[in-house]
C-alpha positions as CSV (number, residue, x, y, z in Angstrom):
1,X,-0.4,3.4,-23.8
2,X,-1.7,1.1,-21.1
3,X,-1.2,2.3,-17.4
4,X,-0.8,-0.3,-14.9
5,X,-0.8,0.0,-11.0
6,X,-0.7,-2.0,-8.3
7,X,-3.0,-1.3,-5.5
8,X,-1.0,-0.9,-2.3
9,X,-2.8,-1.3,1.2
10,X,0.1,-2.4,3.8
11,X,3.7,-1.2,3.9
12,X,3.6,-0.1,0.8
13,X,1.1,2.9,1.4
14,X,4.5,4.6,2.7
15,X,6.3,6.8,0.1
16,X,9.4,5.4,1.8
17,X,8.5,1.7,1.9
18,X,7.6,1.6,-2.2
19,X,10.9,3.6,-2.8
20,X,13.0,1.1,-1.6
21,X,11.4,-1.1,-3.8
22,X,10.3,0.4,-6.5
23,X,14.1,2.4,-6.5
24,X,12.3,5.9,-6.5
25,X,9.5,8.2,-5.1
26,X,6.2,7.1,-6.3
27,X,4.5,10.0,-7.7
28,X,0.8,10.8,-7.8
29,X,-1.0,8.3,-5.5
30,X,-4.2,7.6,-5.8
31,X,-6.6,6.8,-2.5
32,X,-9.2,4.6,-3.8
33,X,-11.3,1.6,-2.5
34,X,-11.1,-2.2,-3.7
35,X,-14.7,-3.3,-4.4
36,X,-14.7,-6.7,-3.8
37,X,-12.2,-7.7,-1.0
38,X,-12.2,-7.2,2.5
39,X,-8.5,-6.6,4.4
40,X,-7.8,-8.8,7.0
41,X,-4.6,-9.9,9.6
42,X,-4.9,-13.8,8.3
43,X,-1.2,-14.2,7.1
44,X,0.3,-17.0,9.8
45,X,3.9,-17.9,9.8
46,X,6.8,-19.5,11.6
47,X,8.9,-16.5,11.6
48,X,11.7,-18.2,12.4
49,X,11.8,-21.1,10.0
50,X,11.8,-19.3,6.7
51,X,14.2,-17.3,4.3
52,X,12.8,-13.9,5.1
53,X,12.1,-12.9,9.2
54,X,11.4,-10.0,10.6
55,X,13.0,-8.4,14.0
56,X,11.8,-5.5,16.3
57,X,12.8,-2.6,16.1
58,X,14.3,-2.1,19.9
59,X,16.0,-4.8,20.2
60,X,16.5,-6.9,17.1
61,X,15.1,-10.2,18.4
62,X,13.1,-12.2,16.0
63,X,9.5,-12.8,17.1
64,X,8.4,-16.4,17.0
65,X,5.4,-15.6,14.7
66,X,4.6,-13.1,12.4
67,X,1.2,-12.0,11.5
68,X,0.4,-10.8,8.1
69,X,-1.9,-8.5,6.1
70,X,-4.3,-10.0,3.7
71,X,-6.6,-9.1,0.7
72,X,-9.9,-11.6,0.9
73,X,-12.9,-11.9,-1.4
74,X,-16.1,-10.0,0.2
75,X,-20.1,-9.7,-1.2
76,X,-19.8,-7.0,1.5
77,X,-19.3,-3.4,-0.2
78,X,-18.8,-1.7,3.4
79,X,-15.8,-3.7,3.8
80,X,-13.7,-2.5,0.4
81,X,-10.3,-1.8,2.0
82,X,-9.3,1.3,1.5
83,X,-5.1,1.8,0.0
84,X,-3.6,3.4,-3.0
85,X,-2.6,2.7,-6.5
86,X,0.9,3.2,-7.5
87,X,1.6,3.5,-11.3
88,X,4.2,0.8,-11.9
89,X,6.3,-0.7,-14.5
90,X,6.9,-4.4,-15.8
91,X,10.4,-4.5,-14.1
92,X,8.7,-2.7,-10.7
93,X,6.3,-5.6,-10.6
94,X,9.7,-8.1,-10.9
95,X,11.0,-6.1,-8.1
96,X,7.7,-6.0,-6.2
97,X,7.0,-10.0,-7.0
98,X,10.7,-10.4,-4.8
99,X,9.2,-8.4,-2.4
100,X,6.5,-10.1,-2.3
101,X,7.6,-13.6,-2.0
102,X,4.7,-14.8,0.5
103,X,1.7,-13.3,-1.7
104,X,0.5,-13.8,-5.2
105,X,0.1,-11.2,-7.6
106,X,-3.4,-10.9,-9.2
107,X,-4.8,-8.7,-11.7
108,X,-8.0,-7.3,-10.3
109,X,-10.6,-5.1,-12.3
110,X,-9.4,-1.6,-13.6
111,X,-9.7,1.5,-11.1
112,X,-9.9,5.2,-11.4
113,X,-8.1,5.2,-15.3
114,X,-5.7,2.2,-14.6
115,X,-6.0,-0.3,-17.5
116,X,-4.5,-3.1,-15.4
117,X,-4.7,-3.1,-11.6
118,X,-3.0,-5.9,-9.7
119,X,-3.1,-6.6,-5.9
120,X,-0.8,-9.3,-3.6
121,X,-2.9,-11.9,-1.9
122,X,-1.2,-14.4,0.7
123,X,-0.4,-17.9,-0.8
């Protein structure tokens, strides 16, 4: 059977971050690097002009702008972000597409016995 994962290099390297998502533990991470891609802060957005915002944690007021984490080509190997893949299902990649809303999902090459490896790339 094929094994899929999705390689995870923000939010989603926390056990308790995928859970939510994924609706249990993930199991068995794997720390790899992405050959390939570089990660990078270049997600800009109007925080508080779109369906999902985000609030601080002391107070709960919205911040103006949010930055957000990014997956980007690179020729340069040093640079291969370093995260974790996460075995995942077809309906944990539904789930994770919601989640996701702001970045599309790409299929990457395979990694460390992964058939299929996908990432999330800002739009």
């Amino acid at each position: 059977m094929a094994r899929t994962a999705l390689f995870a290099y923000g939010s989603l390297v926390s056990p308790d971050s995928a859970s939510a998502t994924l609706g249990r533990t993930p199991d068995d991470a794997v720390v790899v690097r992405l050959p390939g891609w570089k990660r990078r802060w270049s997600q800009f957005r109007d925080n508080l002009a779109v369906e999902k915002t985000f609030a601080r944690r002391d107070d709960g007021s919205r911040p103006p702008h949010v930055l957000g984490l990014n997956l980007e080509p690179s020729d340069d190997e040093s640079e291969a972000p370093n995260g974790a893949l996460l075995e995942v299902g077809e309906a944990e990649l539904l789930r994770l597409d919601v989640r996701e809303m702001r970045y599309d999902r790409l299929e990457v090459d395979p990694i460390e016995g992964f058939d299929r490896v996908f990432i999330y790339r800002a739009k």
